[in-house]
PyMOL commands that place a pseudoatom at each C-alpha (Angstrom):
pseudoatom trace, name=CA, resn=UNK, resi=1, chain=A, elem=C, hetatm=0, pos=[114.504, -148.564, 118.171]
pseudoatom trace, name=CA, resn=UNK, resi=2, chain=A, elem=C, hetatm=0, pos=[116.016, -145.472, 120.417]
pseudoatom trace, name=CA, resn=UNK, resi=3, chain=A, elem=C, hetatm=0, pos=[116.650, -145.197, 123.724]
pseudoatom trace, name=CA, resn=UNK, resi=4, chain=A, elem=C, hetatm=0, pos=[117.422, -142.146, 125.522]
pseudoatom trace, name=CA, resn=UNK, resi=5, chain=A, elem=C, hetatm=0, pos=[117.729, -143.007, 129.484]
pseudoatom trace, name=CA, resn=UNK, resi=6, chain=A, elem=C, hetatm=0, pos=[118.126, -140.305, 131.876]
pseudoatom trace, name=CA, resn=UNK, resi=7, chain=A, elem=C, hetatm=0, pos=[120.354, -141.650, 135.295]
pseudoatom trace, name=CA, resn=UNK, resi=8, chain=A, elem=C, hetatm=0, pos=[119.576, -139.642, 138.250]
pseudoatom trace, name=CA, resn=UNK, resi=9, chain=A, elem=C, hetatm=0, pos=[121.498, -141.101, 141.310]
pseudoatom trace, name=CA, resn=UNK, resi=10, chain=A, elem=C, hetatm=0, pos=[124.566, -139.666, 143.072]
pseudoatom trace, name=CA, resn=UNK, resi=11, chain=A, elem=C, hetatm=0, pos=[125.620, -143.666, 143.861]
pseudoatom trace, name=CA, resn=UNK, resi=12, chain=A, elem=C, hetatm=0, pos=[127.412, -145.054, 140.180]
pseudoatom trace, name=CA, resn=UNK, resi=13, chain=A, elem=C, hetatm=0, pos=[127.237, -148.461, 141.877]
pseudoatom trace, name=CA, resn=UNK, resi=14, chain=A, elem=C, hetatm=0, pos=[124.044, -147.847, 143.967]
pseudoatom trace, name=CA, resn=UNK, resi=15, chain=A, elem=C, hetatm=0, pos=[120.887, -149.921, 143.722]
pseudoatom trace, name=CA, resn=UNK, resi=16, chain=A, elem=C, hetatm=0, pos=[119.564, -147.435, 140.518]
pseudoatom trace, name=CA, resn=UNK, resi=17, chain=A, elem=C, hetatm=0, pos=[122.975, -148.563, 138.642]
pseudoatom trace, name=CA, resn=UNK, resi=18, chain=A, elem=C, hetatm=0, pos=[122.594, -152.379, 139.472]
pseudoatom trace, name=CA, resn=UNK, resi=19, chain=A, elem=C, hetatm=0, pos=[119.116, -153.189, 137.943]
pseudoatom trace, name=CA, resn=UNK, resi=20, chain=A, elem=C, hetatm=0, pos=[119.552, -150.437, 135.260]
pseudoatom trace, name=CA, resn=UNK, resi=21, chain=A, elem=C, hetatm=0, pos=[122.541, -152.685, 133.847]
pseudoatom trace, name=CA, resn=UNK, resi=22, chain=A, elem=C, hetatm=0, pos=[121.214, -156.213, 132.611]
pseudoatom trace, name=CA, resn=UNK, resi=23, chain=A, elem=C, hetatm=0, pos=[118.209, -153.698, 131.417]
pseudoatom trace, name=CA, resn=UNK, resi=24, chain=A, elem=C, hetatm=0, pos=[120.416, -151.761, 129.377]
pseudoatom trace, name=CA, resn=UNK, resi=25, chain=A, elem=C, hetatm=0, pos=[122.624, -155.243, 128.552]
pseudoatom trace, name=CA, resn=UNK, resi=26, chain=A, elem=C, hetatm=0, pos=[119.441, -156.551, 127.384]
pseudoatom trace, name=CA, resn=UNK, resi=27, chain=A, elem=C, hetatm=0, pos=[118.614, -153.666, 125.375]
pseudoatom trace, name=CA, resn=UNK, resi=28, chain=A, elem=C, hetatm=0, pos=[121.443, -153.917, 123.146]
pseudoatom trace, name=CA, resn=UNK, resi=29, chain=A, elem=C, hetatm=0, pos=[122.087, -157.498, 122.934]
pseudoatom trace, name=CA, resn=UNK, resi=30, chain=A, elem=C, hetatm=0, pos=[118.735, -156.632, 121.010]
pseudoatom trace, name=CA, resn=UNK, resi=31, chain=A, elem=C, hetatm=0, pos=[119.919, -153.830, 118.807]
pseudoatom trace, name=CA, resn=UNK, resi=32, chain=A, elem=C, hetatm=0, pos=[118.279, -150.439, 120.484]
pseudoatom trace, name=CA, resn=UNK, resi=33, chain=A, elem=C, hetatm=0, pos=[120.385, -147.559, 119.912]
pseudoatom trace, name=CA, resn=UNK, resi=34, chain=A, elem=C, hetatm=0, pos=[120.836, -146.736, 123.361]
pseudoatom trace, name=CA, resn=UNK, resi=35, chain=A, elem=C, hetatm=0, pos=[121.696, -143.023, 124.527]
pseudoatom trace, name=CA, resn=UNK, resi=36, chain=A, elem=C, hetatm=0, pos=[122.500, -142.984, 128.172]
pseudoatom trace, name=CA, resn=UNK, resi=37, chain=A, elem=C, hetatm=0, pos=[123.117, -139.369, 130.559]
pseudoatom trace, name=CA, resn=UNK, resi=38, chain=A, elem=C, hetatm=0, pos=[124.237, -139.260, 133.901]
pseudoatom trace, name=CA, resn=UNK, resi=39, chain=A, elem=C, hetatm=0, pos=[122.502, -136.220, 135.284]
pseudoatom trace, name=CA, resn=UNK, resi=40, chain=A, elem=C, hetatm=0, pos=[124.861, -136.210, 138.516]
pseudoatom trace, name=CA, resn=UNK, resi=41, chain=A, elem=C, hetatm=0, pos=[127.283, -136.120, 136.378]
pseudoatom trace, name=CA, resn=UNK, resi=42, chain=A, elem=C, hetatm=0, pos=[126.137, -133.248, 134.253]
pseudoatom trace, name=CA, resn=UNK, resi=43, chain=A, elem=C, hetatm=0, pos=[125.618, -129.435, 134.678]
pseudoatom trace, name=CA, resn=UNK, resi=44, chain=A, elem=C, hetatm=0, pos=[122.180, -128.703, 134.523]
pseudoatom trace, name=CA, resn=UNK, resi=45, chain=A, elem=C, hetatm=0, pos=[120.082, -126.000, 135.624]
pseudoatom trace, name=CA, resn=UNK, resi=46, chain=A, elem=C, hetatm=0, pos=[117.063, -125.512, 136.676]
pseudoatom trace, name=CA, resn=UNK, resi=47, chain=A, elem=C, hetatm=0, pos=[113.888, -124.418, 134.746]
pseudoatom trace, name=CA, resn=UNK, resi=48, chain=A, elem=C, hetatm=0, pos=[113.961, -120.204, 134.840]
pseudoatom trace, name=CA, resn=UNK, resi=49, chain=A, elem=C, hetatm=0, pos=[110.321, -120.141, 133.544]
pseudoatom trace, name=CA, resn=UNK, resi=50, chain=A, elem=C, hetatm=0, pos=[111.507, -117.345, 131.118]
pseudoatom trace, name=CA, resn=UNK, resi=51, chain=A, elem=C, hetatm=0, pos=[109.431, -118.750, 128.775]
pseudoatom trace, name=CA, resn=UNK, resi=52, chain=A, elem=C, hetatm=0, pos=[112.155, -118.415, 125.967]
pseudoatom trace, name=CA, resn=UNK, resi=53, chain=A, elem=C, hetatm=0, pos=[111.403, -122.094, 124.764]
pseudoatom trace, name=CA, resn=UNK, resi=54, chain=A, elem=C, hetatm=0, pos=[108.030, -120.629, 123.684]
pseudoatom trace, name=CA, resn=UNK, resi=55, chain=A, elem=C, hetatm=0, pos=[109.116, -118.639, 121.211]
pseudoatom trace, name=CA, resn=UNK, resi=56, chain=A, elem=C, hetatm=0, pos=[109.542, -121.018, 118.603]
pseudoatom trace, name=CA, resn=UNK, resi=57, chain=A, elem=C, hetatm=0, pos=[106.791, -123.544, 118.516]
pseudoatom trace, name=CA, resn=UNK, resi=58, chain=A, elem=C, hetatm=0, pos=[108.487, -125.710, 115.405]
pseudoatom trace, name=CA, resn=UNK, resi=59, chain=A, elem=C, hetatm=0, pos=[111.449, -127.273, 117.863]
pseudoatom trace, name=CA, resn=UNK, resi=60, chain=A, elem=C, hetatm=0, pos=[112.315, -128.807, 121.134]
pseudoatom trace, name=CA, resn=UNK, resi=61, chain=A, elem=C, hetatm=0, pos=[114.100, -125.776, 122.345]
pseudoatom trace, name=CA, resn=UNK, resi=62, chain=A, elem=C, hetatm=0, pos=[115.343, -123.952, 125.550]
pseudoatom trace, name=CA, resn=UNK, resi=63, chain=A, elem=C, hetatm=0, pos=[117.336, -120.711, 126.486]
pseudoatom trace, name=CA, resn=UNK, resi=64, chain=A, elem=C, hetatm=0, pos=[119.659, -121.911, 129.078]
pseudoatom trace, name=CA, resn=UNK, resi=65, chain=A, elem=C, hetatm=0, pos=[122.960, -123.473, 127.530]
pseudoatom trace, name=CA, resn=UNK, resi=66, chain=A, elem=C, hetatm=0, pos=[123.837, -125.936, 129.649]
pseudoatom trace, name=CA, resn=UNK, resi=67, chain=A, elem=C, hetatm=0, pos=[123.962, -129.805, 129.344]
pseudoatom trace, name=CA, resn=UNK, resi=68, chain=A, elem=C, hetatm=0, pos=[120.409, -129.883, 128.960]
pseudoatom trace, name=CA, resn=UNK, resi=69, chain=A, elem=C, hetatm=0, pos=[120.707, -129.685, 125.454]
pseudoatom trace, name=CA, resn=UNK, resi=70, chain=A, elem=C, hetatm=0, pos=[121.990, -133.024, 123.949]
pseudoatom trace, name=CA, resn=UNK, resi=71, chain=A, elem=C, hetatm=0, pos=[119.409, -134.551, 126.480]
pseudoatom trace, name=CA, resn=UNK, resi=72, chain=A, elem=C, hetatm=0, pos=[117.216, -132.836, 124.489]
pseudoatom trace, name=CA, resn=UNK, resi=73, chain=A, elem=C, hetatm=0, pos=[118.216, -133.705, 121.499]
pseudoatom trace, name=CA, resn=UNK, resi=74, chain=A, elem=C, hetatm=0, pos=[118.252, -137.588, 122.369]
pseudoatom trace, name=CA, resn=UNK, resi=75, chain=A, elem=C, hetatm=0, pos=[114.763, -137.121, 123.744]
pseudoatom trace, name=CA, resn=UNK, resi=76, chain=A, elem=C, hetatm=0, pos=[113.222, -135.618, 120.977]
pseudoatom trace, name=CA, resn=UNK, resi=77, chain=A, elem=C, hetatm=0, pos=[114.480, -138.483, 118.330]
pseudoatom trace, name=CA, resn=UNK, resi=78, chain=A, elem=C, hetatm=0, pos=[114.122, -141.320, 121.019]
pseudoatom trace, name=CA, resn=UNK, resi=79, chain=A, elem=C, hetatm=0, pos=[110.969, -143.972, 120.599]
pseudoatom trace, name=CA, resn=UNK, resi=80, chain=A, elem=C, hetatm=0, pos=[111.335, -144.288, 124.570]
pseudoatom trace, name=CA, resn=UNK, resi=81, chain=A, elem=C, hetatm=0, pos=[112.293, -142.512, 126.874]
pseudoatom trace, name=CA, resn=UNK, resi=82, chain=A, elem=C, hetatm=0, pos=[113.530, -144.104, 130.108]
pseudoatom trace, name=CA, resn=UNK, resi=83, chain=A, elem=C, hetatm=0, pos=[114.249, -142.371, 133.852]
pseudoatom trace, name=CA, resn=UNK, resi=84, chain=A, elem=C, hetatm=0, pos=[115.762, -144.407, 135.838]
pseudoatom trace, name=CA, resn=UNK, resi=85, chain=A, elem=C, hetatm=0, pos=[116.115, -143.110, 139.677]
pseudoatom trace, name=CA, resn=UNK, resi=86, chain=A, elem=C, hetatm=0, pos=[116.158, -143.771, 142.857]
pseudoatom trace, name=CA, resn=UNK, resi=87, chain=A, elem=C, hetatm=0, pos=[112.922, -142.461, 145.303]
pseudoatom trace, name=CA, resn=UNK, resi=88, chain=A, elem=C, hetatm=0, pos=[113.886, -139.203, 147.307]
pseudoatom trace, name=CA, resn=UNK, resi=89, chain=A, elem=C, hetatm=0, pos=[110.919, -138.437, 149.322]
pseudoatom trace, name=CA, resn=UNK, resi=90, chain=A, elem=C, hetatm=0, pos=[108.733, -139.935, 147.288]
pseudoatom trace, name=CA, resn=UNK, resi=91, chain=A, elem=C, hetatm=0, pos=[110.155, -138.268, 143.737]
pseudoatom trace, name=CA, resn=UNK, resi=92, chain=A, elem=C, hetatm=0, pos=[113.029, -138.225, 141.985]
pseudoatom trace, name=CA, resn=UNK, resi=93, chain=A, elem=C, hetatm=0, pos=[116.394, -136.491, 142.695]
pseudoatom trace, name=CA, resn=UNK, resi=94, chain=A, elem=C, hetatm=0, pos=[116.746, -132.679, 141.841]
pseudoatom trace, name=CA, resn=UNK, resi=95, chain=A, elem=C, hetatm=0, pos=[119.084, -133.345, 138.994]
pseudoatom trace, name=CA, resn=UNK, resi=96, chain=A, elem=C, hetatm=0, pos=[116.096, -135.604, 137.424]
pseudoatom trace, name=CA, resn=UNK, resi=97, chain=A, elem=C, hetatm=0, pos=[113.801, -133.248, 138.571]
pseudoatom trace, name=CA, resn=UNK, resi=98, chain=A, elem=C, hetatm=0, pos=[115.359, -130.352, 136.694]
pseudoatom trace, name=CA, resn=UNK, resi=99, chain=A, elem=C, hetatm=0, pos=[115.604, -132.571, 133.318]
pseudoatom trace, name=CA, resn=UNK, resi=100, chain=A, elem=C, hetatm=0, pos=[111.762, -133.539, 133.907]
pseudoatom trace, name=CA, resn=UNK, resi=101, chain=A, elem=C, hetatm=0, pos=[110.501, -129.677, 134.272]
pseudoatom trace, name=CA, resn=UNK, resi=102, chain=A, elem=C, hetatm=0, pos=[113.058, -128.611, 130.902]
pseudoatom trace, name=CA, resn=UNK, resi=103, chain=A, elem=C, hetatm=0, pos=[112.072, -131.276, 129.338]
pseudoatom trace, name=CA, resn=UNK, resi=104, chain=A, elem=C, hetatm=0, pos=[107.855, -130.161, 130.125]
pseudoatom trace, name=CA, resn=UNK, resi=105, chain=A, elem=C, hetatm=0, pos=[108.674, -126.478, 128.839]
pseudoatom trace, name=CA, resn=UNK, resi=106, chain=A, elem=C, hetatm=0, pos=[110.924, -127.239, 126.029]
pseudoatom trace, name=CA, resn=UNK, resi=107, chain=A, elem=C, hetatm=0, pos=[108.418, -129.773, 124.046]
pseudoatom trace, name=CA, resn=UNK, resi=108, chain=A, elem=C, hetatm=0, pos=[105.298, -128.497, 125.192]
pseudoatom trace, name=CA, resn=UNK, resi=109, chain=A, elem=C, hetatm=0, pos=[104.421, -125.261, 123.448]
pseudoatom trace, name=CA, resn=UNK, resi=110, chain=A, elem=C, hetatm=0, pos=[101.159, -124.300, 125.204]
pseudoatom trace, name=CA, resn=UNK, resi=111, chain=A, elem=C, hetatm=0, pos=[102.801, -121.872, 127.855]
pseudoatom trace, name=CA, resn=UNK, resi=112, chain=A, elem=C, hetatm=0, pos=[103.195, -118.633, 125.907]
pseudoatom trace, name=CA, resn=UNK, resi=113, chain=A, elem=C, hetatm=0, pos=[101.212, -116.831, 123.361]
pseudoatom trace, name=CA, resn=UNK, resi=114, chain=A, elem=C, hetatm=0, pos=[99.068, -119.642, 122.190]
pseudoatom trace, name=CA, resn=UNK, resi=115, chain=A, elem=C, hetatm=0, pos=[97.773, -122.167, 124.718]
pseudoatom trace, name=CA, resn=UNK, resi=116, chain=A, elem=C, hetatm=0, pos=[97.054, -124.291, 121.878]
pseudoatom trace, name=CA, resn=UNK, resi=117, chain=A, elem=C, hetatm=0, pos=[100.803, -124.905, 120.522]
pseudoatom trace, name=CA, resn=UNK, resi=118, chain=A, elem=C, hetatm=0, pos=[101.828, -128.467, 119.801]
pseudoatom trace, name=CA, resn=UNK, resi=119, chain=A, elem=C, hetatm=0, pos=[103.400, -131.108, 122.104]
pseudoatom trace, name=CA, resn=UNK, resi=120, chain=A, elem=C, hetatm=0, pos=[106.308, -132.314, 120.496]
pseudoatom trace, name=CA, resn=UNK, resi=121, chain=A, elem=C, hetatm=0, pos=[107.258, -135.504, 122.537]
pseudoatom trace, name=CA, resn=UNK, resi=122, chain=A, elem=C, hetatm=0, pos=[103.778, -136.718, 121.937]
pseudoatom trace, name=CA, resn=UNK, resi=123, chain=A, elem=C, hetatm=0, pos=[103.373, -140.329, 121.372]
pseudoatom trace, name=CA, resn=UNK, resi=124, chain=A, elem=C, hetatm=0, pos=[106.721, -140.998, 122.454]
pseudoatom trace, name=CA, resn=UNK, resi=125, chain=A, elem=C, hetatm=0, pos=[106.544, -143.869, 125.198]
pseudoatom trace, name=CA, resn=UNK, resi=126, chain=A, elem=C, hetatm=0, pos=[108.373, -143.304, 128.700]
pseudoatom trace, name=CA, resn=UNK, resi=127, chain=A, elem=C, hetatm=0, pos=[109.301, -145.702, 131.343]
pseudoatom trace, name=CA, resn=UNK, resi=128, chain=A, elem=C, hetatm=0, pos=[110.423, -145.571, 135.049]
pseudoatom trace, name=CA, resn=UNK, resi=129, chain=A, elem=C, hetatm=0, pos=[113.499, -147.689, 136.647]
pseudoatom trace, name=CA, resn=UNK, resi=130, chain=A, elem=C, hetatm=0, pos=[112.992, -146.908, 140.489]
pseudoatom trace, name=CA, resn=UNK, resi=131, chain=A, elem=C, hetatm=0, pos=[114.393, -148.529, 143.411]
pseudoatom trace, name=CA, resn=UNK, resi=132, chain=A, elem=C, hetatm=0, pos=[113.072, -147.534, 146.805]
pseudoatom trace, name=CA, resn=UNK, resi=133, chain=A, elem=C, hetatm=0, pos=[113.712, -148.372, 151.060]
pseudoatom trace, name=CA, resn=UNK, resi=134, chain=A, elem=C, hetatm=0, pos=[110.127, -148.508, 151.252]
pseudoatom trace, name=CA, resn=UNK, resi=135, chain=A, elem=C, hetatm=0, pos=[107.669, -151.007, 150.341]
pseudoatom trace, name=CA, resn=UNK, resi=136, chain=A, elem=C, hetatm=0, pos=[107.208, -150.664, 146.370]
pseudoatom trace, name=CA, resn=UNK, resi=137, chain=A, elem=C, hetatm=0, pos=[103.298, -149.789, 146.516]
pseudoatom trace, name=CA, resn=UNK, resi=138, chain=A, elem=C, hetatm=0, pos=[104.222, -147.138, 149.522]
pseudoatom trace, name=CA, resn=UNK, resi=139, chain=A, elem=C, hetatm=0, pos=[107.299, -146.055, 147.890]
pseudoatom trace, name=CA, resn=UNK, resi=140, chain=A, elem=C, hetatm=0, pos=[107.236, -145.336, 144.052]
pseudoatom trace, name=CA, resn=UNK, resi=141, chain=A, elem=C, hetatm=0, pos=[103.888, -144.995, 143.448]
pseudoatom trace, name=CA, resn=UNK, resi=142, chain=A, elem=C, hetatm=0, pos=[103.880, -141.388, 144.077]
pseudoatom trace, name=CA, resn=UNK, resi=143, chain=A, elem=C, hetatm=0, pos=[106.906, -140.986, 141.827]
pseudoatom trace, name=CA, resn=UNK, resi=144, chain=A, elem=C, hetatm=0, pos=[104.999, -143.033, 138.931]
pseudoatom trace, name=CA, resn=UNK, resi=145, chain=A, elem=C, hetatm=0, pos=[101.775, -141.127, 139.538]
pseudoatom trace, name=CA, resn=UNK, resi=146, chain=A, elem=C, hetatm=0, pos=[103.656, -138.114, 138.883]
pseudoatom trace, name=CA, resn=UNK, resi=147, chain=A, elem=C, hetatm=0, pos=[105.219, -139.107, 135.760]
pseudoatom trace, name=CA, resn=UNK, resi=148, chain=A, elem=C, hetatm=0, pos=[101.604, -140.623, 134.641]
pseudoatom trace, name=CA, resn=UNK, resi=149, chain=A, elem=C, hetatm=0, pos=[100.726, -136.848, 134.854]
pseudoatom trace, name=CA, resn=UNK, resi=150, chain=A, elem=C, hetatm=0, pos=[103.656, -135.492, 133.176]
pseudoatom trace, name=CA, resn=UNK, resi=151, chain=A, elem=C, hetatm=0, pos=[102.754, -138.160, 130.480]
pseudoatom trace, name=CA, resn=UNK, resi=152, chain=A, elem=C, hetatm=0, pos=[99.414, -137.432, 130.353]
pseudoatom trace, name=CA, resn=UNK, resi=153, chain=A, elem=C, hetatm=0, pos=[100.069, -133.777, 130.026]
pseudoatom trace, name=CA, resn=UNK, resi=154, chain=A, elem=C, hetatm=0, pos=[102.923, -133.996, 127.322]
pseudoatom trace, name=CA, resn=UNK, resi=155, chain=A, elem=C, hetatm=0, pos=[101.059, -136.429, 125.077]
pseudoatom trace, name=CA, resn=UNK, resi=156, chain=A, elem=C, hetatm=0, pos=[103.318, -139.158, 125.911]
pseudoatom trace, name=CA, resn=UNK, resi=157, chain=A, elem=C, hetatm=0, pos=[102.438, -143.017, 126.357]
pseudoatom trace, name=CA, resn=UNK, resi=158, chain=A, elem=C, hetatm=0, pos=[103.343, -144.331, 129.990]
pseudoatom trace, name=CA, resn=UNK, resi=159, chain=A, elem=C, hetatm=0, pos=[104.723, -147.713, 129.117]
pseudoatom trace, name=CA, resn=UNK, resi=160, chain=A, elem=C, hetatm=0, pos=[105.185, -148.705, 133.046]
pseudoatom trace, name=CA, resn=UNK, resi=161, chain=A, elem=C, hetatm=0, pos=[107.896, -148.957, 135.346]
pseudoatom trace, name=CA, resn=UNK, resi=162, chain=A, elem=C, hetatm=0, pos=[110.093, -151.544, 137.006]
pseudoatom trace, name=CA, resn=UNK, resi=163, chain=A, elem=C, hetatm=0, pos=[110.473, -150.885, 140.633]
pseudoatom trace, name=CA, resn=UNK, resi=164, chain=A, elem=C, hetatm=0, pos=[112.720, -152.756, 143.021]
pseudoatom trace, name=CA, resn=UNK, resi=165, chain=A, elem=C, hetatm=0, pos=[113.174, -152.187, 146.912]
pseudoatom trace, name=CA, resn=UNK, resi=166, chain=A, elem=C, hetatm=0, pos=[116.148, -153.141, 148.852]
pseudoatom trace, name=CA, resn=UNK, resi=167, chain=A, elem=C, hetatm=0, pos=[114.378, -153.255, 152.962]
pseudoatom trace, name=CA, resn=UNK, resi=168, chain=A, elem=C, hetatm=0, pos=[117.684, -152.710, 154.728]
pseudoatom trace, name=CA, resn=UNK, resi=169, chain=A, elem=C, hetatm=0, pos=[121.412, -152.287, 153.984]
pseudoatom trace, name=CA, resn=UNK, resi=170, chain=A, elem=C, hetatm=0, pos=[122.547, -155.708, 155.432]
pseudoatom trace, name=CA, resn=UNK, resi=171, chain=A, elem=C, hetatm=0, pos=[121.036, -157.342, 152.447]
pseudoatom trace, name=CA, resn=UNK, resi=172, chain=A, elem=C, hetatm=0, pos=[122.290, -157.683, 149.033]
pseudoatom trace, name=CA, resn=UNK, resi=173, chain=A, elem=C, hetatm=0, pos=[120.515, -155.543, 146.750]
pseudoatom trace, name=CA, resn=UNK, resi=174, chain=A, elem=C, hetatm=0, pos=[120.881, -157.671, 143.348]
pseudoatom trace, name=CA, resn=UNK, resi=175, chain=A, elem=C, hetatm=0, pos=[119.871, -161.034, 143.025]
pseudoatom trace, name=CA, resn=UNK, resi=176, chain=A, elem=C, hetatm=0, pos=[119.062, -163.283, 139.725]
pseudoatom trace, name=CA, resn=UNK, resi=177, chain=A, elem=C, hetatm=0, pos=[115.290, -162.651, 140.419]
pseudoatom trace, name=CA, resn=UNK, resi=178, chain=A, elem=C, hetatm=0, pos=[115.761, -158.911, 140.150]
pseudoatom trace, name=CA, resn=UNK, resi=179, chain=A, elem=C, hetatm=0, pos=[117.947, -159.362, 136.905]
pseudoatom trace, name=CA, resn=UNK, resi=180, chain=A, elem=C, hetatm=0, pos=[115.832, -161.648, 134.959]
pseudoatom trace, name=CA, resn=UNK, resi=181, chain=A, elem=C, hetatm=0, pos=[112.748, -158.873, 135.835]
pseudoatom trace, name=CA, resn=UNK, resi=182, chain=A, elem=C, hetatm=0, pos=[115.044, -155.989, 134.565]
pseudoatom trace, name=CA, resn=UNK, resi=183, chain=A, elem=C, hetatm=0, pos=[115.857, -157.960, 131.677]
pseudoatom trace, name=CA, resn=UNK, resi=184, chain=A, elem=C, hetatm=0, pos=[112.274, -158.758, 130.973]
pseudoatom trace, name=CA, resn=UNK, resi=185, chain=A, elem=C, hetatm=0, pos=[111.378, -155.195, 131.105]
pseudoatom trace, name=CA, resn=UNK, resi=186, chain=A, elem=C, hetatm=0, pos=[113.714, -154.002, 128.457]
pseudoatom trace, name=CA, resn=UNK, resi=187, chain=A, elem=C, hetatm=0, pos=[112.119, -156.805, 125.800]
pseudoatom trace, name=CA, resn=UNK, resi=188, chain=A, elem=C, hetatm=0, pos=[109.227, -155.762, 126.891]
pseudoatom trace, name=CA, resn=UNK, resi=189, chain=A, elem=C, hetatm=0, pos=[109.301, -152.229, 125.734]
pseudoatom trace, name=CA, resn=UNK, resi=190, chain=A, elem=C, hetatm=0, pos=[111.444, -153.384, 122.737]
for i in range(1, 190): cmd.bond("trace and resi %d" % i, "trace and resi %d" % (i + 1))
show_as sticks, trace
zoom trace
């Protein structure tokens, strides 16, 4: 089974990082192919809506050469994809953002000449790794309603998400509790 997961936060050892690794450990102690992007770390632009991804309706596909593309590429051969983020204001941050609205225009082929062109991610599952200041239930669940839409829209099956909230900074963030849930997340979408 393949992987691709999409890391959106500027901190490498931030909250995001620490319950995304026993969920990626567990992952391949089980044999996924796992294909992992930092989007911080990449250079990727944001959608132009020149509608050149229209043009051919036979292939994931967009105009802008950037690091977009092997995202791309990972996304349209994975079985799930996985975004795994921290909550900005109640969404993710613009670097996911930016993969999220390529990612909409480049496999859905309804936005040029024919409104009835195929959705080529469709049936693929997606999940959400989220951690949040906030109250879980007042702090990701616009982020997950969001991606329920972009789902919805693009055909794809919304598998769930694993949330975790850390209430101040004087606390430790990980703990085994957290880490046996991220664990049981990633057999559970195995």
């Amino acid at each position: 089974m393949k992987f691709t997961i999409i890391f959106g936060s500027p901190r490498k050892q931030g909250n995001t990082a620490s319950i995304l690794a026993p969920f990626m450990d567990e992952l391949k102690k089980n044999g996924a192919d796992v294909d992992y992007f930092d989007v911080y770390e990449a250079h990727i632009e944001g959608c132009k809506a020149c509608l050149g991804c229209q043009k051919d309706q036979s292939k994931v596909s967009c105009v802008i050469q950037d690091d977009m593309q092997p995202i791309l590429k990972s996304m349209e051969t994975a079985d799930v994809i996985v975004y795994a983020a921290p909550v900005y204001i109640w969404s993710a941050p613009a670097p996911v953002k930016a993969v999220i609205d390529r990612s909409v225009y480049s496999s859905c082929k309804y936005y040029g000449d024919d409104p009835y062109g195929p959705a080529l991610f469709k049936d693929k599952r997606l999940a959400l790794i989220t951690t949040c200041g906030y109250p879980v239930e007042k702090g990701a669940d616009i982020f997950e309603d969001q991606m329920k839409r972009y789902c919805k829209h693009c055909g794809l099956s919304y598998v769930g998400m694993l949330a975790e909230r850390q209430r101040n900074l004087k606390e430790a963030f990980m703990d085994n509790e957290k880490e046996m849930r991220a664990r049981a997340f990633a057999r559970a979408l195995l």
